[in-house]
N, CA, C and O of each residue as an XYZ file, in Angstrom:
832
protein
N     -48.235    -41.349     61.752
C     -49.261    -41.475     62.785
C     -49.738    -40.107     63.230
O     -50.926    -39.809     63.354
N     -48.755    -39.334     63.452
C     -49.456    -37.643     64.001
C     -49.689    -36.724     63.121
O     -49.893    -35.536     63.368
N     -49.653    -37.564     61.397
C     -50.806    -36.098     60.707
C     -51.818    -36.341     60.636
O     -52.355    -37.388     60.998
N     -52.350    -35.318     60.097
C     -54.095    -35.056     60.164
C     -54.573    -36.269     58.686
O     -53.999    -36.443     57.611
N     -55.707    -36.848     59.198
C     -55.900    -37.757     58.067
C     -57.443    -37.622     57.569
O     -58.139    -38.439     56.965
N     -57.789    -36.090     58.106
C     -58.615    -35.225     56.722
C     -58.364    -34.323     55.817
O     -57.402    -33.602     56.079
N     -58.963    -34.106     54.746
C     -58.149    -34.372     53.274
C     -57.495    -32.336     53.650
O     -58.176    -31.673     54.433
N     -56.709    -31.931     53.240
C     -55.875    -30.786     53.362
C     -56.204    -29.654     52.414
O     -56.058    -29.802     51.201
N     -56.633    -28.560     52.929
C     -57.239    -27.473     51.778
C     -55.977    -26.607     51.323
O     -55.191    -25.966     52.020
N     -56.021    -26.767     50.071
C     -54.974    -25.984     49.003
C     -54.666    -24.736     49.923
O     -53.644    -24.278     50.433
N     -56.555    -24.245     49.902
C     -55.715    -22.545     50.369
C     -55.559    -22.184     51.746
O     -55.438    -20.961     51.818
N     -55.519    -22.636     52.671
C     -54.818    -22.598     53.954
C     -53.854    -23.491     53.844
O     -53.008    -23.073     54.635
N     -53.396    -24.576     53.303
C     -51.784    -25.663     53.632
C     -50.700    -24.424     53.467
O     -50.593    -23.510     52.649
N     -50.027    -24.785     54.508
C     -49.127    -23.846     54.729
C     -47.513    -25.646     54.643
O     -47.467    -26.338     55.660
N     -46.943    -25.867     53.951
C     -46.087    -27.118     53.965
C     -44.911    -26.736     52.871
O     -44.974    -26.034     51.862
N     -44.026    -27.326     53.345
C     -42.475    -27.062     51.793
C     -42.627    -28.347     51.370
O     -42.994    -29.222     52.154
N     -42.376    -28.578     50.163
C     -42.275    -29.353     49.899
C     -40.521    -29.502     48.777
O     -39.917    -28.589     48.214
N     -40.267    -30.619     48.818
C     -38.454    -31.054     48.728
C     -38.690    -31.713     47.030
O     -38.835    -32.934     47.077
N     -38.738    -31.277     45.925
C     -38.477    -32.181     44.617
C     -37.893    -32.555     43.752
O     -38.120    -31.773     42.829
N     -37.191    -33.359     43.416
C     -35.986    -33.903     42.531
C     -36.765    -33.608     41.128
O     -37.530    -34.303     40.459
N     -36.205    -32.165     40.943
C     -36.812    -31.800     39.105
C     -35.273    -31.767     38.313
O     -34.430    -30.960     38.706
N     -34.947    -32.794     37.063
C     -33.836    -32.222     36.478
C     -34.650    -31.178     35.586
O     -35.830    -31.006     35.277
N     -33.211    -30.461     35.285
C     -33.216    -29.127     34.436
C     -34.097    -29.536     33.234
O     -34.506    -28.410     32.950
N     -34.572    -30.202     32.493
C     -35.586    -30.595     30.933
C     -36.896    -30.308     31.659
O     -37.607    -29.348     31.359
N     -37.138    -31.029     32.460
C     -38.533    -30.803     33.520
C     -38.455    -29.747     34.284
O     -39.270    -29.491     35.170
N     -37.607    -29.157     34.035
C     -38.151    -27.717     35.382
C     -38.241    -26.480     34.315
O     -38.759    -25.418     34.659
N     -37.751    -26.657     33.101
C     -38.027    -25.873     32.020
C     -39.668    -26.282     31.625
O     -40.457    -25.377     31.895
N     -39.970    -26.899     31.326
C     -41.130    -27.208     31.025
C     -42.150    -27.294     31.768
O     -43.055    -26.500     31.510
N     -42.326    -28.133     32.766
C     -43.178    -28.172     34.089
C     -42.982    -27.429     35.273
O     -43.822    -27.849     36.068
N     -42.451    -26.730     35.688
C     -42.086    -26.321     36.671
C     -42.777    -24.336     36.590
O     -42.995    -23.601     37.554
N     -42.922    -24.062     35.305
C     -43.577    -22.752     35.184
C     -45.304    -22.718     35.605
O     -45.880    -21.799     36.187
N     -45.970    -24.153     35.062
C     -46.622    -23.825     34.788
C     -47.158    -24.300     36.631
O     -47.929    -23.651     37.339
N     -46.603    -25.307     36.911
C     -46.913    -25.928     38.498
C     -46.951    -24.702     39.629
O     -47.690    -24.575     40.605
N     -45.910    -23.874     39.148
C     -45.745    -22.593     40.402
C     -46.800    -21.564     40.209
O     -46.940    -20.644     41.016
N     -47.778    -21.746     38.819
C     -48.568    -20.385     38.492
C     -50.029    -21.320     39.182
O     -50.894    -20.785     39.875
N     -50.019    -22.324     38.912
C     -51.174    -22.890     40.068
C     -51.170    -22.889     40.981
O     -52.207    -22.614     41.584
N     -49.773    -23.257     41.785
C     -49.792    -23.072     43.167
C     -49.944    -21.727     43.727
O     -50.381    -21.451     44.844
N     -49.686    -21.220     43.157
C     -49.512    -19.829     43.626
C     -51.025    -19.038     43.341
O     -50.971    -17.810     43.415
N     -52.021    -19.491     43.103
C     -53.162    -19.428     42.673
C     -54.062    -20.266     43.210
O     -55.192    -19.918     42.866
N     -54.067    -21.270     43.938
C     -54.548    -22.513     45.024
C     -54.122    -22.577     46.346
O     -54.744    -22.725     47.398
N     -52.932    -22.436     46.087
C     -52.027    -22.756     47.330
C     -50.942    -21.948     47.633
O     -49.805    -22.419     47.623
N     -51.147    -20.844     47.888
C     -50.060    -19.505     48.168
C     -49.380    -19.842     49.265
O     -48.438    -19.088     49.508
N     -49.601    -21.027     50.262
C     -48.917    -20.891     51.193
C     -47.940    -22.179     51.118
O     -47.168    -22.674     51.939
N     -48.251    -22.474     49.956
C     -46.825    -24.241     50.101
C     -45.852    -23.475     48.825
O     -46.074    -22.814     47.809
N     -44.350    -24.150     49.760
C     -43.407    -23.837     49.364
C     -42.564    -25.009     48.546
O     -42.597    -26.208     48.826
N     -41.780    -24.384     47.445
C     -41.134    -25.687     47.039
C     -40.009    -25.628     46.865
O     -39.610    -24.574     46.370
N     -39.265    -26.408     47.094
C     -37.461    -26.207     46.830
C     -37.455    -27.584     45.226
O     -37.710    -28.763     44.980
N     -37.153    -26.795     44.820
C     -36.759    -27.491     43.649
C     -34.722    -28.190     44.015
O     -33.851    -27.437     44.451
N     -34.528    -29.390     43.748
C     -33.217    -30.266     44.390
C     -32.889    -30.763     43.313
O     -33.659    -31.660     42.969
N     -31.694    -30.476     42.308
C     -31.167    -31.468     41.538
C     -30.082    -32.468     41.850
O     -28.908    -32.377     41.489
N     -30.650    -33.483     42.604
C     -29.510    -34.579     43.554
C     -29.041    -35.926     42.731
O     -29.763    -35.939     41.735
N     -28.539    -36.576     42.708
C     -27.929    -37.999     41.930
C     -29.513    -38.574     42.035
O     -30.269    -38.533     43.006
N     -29.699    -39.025     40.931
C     -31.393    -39.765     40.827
C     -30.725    -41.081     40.911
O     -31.351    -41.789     40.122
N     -30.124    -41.528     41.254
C     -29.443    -42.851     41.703
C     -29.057    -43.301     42.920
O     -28.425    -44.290     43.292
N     -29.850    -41.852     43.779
C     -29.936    -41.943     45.131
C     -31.543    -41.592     45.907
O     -31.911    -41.970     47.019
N     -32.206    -40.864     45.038
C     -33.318    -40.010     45.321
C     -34.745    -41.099     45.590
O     -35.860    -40.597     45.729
N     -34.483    -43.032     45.652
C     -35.192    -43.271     46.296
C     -34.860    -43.807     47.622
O     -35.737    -44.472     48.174
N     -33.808    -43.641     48.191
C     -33.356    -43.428     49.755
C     -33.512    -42.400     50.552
O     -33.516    -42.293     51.779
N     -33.657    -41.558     49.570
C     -33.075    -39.428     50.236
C     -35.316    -39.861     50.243
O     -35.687    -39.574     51.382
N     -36.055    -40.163     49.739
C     -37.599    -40.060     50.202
C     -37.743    -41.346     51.234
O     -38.430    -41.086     52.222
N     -37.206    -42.700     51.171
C     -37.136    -43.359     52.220
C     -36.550    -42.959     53.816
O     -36.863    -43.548     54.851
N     -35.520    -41.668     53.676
C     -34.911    -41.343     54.832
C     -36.202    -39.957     55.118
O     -36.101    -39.365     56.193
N     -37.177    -39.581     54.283
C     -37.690    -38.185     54.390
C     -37.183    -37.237     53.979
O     -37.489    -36.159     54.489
N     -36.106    -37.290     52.777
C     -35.743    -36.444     52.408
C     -35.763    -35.744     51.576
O     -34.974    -34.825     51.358
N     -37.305    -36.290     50.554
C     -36.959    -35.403     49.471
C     -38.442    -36.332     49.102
O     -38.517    -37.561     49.099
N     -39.715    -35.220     48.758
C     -40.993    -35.704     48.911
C     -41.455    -36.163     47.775
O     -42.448    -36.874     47.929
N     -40.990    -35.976     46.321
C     -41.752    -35.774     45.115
C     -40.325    -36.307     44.184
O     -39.146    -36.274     44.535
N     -40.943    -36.814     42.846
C     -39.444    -36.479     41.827
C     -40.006    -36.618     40.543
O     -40.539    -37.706     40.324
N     -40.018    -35.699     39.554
C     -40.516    -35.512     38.231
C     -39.409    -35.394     37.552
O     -38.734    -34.365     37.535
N     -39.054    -36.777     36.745
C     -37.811    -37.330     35.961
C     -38.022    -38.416     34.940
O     -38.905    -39.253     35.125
N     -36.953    -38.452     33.452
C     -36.793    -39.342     33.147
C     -35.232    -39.922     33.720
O     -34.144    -39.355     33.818
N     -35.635    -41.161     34.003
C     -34.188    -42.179     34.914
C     -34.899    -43.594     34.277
O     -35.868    -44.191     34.747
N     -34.383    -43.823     33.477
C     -34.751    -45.261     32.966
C     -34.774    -46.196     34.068
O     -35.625    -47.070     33.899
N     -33.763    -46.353     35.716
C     -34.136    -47.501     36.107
C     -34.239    -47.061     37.599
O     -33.475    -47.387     38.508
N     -35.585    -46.074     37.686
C     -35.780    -45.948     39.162
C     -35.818    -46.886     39.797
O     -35.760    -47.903     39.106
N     -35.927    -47.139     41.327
C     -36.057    -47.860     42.198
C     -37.349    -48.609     42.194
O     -37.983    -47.900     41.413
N     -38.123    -49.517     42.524
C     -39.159    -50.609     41.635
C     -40.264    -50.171     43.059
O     -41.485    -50.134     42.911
N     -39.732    -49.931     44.105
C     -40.459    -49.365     45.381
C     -41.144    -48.205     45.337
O     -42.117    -48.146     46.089
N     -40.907    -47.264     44.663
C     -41.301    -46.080     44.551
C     -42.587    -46.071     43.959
O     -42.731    -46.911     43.071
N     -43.523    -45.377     44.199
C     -45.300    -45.114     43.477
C     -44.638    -43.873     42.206
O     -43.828    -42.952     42.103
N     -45.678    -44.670     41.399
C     -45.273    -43.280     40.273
C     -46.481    -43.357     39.314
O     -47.273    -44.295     39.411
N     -46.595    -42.638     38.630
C     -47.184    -42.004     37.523
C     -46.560    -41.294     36.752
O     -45.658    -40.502     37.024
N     -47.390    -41.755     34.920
C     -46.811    -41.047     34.359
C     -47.155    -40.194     33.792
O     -48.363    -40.240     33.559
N     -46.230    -38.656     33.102
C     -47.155    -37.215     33.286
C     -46.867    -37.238     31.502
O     -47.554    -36.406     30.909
N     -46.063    -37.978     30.728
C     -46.342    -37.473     29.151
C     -45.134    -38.778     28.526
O     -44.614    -39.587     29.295
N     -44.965    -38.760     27.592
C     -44.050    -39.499     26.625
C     -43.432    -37.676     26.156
O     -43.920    -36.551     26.273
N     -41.857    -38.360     25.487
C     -41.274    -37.741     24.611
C     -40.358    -38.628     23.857
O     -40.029    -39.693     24.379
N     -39.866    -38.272     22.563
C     -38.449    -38.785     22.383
C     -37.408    -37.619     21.580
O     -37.706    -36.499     21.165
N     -36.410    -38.164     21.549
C     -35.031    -37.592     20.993
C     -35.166    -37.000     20.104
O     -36.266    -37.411     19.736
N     -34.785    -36.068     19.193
C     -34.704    -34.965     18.235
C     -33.172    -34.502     18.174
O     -32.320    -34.615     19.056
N     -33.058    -33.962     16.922
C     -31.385    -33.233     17.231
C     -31.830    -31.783     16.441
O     -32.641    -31.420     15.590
N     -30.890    -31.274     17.188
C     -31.289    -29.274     17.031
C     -30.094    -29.143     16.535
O     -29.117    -29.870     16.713
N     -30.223    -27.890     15.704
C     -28.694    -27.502     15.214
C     -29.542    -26.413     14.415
O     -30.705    -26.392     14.014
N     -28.161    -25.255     14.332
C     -28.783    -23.501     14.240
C     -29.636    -23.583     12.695
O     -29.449    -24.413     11.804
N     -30.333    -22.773     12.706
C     -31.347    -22.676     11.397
C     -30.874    -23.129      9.852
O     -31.534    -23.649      8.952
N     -29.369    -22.693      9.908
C     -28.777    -22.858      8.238
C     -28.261    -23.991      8.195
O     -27.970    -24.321      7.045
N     -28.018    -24.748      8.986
C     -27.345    -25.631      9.265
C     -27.530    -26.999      7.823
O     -28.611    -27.581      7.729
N     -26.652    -27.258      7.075
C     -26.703    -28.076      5.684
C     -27.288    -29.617      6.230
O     -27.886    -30.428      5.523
N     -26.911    -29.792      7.817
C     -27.345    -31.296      8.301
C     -29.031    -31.664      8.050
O     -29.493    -32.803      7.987
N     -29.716    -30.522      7.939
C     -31.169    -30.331      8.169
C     -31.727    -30.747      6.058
O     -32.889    -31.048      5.783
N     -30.860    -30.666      5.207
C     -31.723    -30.884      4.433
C     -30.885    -32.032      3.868
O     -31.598    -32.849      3.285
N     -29.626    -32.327      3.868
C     -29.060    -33.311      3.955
C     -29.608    -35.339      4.541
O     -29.751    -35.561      5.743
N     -29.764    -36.189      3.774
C     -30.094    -37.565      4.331
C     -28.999    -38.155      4.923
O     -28.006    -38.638      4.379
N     -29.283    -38.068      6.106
C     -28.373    -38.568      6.496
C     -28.433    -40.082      7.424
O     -29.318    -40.341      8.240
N     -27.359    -40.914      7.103
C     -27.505    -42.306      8.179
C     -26.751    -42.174      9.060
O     -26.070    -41.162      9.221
N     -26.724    -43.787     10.240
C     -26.383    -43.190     11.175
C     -24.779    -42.579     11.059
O     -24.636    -41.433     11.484
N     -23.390    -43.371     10.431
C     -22.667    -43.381     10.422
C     -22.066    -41.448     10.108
O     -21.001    -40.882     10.357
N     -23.422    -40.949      9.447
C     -22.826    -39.658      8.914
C     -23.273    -38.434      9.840
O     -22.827    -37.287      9.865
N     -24.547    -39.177     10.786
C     -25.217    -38.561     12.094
C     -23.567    -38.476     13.279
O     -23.163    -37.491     13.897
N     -23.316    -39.055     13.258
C     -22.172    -39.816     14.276
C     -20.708    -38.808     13.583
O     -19.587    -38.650     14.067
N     -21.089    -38.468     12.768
C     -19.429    -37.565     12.272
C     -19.956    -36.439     12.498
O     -19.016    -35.646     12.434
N     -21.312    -35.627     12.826
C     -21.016    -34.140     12.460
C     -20.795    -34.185     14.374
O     -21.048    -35.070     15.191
N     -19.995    -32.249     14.583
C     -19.824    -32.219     15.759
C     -20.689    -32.092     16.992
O     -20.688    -30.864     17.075
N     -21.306    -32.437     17.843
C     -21.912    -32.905     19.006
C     -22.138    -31.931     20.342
O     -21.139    -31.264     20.610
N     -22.852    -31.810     20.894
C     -22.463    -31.584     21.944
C     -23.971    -32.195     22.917
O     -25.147    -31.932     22.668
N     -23.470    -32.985     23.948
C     -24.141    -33.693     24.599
C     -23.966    -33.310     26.037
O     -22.903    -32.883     26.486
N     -25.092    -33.489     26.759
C     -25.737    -33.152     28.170
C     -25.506    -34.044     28.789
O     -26.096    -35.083     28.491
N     -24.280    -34.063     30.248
C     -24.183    -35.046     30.936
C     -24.157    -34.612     32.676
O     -23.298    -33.926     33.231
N     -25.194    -35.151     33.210
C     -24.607    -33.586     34.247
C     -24.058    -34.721     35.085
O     -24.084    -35.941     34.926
N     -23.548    -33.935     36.034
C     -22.368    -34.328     36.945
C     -22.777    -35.529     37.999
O     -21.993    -36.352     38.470
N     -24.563    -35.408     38.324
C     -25.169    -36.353     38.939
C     -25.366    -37.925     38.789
O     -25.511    -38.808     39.635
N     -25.315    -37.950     37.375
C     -25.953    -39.266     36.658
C     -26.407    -39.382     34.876
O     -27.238    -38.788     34.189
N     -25.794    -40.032     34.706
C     -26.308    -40.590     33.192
C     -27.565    -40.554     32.912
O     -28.254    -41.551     33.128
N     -27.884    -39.877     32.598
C     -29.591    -40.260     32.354
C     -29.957    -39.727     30.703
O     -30.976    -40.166     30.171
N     -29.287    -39.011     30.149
C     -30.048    -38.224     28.911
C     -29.177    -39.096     27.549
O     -29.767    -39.212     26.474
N     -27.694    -39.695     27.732
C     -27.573    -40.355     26.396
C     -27.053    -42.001     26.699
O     -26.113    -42.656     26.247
N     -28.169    -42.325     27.707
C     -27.930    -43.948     27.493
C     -29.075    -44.478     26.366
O     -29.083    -45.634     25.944
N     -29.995    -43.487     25.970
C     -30.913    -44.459     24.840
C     -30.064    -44.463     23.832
O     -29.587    -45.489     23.346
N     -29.780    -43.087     23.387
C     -29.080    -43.006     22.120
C     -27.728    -43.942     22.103
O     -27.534    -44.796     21.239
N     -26.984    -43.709     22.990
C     -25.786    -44.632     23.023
C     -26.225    -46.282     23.197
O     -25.354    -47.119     23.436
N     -27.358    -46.578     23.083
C     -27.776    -48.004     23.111
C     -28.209    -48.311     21.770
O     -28.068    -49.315     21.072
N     -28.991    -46.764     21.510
C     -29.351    -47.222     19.657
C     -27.833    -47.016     18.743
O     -27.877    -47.265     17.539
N     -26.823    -46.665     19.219
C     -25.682    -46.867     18.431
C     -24.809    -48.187     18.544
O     -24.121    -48.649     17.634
N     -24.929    -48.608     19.564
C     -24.125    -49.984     19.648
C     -24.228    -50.891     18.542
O     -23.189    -51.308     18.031
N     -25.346    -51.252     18.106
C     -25.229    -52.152     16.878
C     -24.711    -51.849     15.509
O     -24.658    -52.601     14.535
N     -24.353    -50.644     15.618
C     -24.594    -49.712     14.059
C     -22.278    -49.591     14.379
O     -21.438    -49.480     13.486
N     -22.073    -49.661     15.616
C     -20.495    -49.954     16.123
C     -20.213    -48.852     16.067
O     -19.055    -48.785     15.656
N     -20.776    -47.523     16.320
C     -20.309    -46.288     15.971
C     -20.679    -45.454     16.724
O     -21.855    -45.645     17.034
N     -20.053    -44.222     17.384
C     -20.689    -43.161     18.645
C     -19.971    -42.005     18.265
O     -18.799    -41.894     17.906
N     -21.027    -41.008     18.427
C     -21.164    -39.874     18.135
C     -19.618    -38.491     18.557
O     -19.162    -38.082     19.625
N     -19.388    -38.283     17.555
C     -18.321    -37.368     17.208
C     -18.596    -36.097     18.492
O     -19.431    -35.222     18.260
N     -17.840    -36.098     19.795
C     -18.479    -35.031     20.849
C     -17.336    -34.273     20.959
O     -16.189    -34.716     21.012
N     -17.630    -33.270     20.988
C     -16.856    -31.897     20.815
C     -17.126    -30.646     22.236
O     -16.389    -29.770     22.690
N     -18.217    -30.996     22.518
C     -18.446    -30.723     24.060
C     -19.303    -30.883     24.827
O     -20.500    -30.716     24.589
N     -18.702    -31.316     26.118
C     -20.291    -31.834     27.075
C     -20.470    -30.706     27.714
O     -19.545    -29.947     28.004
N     -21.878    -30.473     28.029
C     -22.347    -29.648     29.096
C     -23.061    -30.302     30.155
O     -23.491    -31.426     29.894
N     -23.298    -29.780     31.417
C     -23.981    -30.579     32.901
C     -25.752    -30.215     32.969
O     -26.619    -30.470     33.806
N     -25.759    -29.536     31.712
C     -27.429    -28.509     31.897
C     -27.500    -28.242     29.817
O     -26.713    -28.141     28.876
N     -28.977    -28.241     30.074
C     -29.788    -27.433     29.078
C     -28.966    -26.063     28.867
O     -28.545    -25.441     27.892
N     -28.945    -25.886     30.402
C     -28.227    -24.262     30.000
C     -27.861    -23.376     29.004
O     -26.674    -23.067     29.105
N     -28.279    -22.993     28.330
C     -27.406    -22.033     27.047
C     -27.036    -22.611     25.843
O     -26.361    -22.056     24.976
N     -27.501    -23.766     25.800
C     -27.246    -24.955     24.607
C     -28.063    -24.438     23.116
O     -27.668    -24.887     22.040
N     -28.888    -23.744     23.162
C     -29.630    -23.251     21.941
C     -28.718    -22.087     21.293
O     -28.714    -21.889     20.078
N     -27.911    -21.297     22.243
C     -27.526    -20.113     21.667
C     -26.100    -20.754     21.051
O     -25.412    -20.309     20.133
N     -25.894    -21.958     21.875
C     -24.431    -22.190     21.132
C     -24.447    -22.534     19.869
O     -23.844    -22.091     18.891
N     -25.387    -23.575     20.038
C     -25.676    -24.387     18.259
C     -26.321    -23.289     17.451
O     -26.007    -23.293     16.261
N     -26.915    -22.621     17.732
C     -27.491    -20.935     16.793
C     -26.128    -20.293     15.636
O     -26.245    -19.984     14.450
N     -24.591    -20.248     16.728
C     -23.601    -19.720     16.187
C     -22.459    -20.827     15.469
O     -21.403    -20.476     14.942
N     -22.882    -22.030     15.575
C     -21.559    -22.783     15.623
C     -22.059    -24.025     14.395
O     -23.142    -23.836     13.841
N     -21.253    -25.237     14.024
C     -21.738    -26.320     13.069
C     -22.122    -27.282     13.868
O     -22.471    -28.275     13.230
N     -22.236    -27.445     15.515
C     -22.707    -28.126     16.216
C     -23.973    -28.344     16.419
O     -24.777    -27.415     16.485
N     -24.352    -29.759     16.559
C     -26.039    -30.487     16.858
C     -25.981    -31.100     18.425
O     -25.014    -31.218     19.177
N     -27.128    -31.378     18.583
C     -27.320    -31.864     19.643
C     -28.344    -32.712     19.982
O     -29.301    -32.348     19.298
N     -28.721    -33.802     20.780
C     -29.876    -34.436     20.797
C     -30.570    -34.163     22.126
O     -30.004    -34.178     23.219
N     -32.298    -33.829     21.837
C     -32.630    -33.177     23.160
C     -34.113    -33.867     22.640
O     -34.339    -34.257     21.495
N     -35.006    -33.904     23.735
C     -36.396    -34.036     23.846
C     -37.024    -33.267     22.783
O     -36.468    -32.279     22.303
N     -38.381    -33.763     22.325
C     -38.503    -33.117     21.036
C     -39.705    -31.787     21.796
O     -40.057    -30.853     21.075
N     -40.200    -31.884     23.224
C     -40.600    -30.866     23.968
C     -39.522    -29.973     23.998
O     -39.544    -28.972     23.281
N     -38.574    -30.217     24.748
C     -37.484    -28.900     25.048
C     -37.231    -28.343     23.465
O     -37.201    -27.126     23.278
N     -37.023    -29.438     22.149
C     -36.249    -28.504     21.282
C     -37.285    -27.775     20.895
O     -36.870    -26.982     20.049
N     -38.989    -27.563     21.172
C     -39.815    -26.662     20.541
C     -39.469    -25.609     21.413
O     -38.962    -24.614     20.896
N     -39.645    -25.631     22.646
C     -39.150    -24.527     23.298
C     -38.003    -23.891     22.973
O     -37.916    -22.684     22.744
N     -37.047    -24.742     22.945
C     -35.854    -23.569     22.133
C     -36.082    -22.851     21.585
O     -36.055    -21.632     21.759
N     -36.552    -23.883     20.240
C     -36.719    -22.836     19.188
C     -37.010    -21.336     19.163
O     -36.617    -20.477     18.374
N     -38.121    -21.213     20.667
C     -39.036    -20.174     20.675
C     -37.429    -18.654     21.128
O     -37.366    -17.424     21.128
N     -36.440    -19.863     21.439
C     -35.649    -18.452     22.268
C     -34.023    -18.505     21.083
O     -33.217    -17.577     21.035
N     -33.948    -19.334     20.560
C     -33.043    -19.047     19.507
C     -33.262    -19.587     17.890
O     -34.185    -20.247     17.413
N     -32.187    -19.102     17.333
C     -32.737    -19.341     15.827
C     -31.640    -20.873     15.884
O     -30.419    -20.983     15.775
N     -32.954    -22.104     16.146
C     -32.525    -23.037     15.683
C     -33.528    -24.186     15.270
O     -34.665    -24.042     15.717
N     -33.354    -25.022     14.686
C     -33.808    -25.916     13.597
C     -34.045    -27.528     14.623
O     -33.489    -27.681     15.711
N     -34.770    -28.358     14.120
C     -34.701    -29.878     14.213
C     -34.790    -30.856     13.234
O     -34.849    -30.542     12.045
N     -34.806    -32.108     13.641
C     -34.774    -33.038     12.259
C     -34.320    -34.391     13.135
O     -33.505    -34.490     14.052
N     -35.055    -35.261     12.576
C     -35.209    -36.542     13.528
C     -33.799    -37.073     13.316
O     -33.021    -36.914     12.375
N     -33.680    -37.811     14.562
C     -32.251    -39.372     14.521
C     -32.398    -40.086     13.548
O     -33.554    -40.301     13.184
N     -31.401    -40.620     12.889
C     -31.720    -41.737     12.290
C     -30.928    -42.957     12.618
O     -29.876    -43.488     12.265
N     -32.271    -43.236     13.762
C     -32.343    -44.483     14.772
C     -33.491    -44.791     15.011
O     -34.179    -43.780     15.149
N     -34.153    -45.895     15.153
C     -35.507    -46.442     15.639
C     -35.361    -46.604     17.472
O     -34.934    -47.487     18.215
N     -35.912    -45.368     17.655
C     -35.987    -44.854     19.157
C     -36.622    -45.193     20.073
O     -37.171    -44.097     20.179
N     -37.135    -45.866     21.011
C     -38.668    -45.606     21.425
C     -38.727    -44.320     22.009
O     -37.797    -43.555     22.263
N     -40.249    -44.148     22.234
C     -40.266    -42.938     23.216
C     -39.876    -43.239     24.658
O     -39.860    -44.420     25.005
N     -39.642    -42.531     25.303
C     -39.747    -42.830     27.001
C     -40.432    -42.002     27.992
O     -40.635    -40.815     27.736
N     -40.784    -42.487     29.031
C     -41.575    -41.814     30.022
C     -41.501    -40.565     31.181
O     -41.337    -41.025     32.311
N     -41.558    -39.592     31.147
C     -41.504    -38.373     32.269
C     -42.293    -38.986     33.320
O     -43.494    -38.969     33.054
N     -42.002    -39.513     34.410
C     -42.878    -39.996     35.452
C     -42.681    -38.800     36.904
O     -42.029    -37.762     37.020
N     -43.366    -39.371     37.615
C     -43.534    -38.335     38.835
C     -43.760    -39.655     39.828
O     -44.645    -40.507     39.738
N     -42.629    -39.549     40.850
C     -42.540    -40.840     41.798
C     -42.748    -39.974     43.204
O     -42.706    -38.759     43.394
N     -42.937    -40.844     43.919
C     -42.907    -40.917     45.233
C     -42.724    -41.739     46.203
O     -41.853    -42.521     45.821
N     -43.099    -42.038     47.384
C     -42.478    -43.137     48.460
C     -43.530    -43.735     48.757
O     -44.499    -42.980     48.840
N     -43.765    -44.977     48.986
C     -44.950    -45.526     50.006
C     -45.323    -44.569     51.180
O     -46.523    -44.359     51.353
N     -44.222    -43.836     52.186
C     -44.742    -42.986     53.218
C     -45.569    -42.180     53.000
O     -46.185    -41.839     54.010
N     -45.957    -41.561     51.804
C     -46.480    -40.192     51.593
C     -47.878    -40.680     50.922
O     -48.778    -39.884     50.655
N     -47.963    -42.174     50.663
C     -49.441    -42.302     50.147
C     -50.487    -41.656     50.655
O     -51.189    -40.817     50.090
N     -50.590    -42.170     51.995
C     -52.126    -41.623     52.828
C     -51.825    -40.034     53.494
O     -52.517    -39.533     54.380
N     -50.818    -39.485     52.949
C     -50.363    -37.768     53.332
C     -51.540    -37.058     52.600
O     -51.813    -37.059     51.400
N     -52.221    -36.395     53.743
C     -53.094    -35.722     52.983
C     -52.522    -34.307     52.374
O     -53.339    -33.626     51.754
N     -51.516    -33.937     52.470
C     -50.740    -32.701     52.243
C     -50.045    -33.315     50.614
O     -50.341    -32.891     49.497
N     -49.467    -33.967     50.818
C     -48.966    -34.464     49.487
C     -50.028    -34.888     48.478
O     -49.755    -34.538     47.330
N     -51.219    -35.584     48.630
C     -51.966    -36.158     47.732
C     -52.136    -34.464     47.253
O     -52.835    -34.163     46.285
């Protein structure tokens, strides 16, 4: 009721804004969002929040958290969203790597060593794949989890380890270590990067 409900100019809004970006999306989107803002809107601030996305449509129902640019297969059905691209799964592993010219099925995908992204918040990055393995009765040989993207290109660069990542992030890798891709062999779908929000913030002229 007490904000302004004419429309809000980029270059005077002076506002923070609170957003649930995991680490895949803040590598990718998050460079290019701060070089606009910062070019439109020098005066809004953003805290980037990596919180349990299995909570993050209560934490915007309580006001706590304004924006969320994620894949979460089963957000909350309340939330407004849009969606900002498709991707799907890829597996990376360092340039020489014999898996890359090798045919491989799933059973022989599932033996080489692994290392999979689980962060501490929530499941979100290997429930497709672990759904496209259930029928096939077989899951992937893991040798180590990590909670982040973090440093995952330089490991598989030195080691016989693969990994399955967005086929956006693994181009970007590529660009920062010497490593390779080569599709699943699984019939995947793609899935959606959406950008949600709350019913409260519809008629926000600061947020639109």
């Amino acid at each position: 009721v007490l904000e302004p409900t004419t429309p809000s100019d980029p270059a005077t809004a002076q506002h923070s804004f609170r957003m649930n970006v995991i680490d895949y999306i803040d590598l990718l989107v998050m460079p290019s969002v701060m070089r606009r803002l910062r070019q439109e809107a020098p005066g809004v601030k953003i805290h980037v929040l990596q919180t349990n996305p299995k909570h993050f449509g209560e934490m915007m129902a309580a006001g706590e958290l304004d924006l969320a640019i994620t894949y979460f297969p089963d957000a909350p059905d309340y939330l407004k969203g849009r969606n900002l691209f498709a991707d799907r799964f890829v597996t990376i592993c360092a340039q020489d790597h014999p898996a890359i010219t090798a045919s491989l099925d799933v059973a022989a995908f599932c033996a080489l060593p692994h290392v999979t992204i689980e962060p501490d918040l929530g499941q979100i990055y290997n429930v497709q794949i672990d759904v496209g393995l259930q029928p096939h009765g077989v899951s992937r040989n893991v040798h180590m989890i990590k909670p982040s993207f973090l440093a995952l290109p330089f490991v598989l660069e030195t080691s016989d380890m693969v990994a399955c990542v967005p086929v956006r992030l693994a181009r970007r890798m590529k660009q920062m270590a010497r490593i390779d891709m080569f599709d699943i062999p699984l019939e995947l779908p793609l899935f959606d990067v959406r950008m949600l929000w709350h019913a409260r913030t519809v008629h926000s002229p600061a947020h639109m």
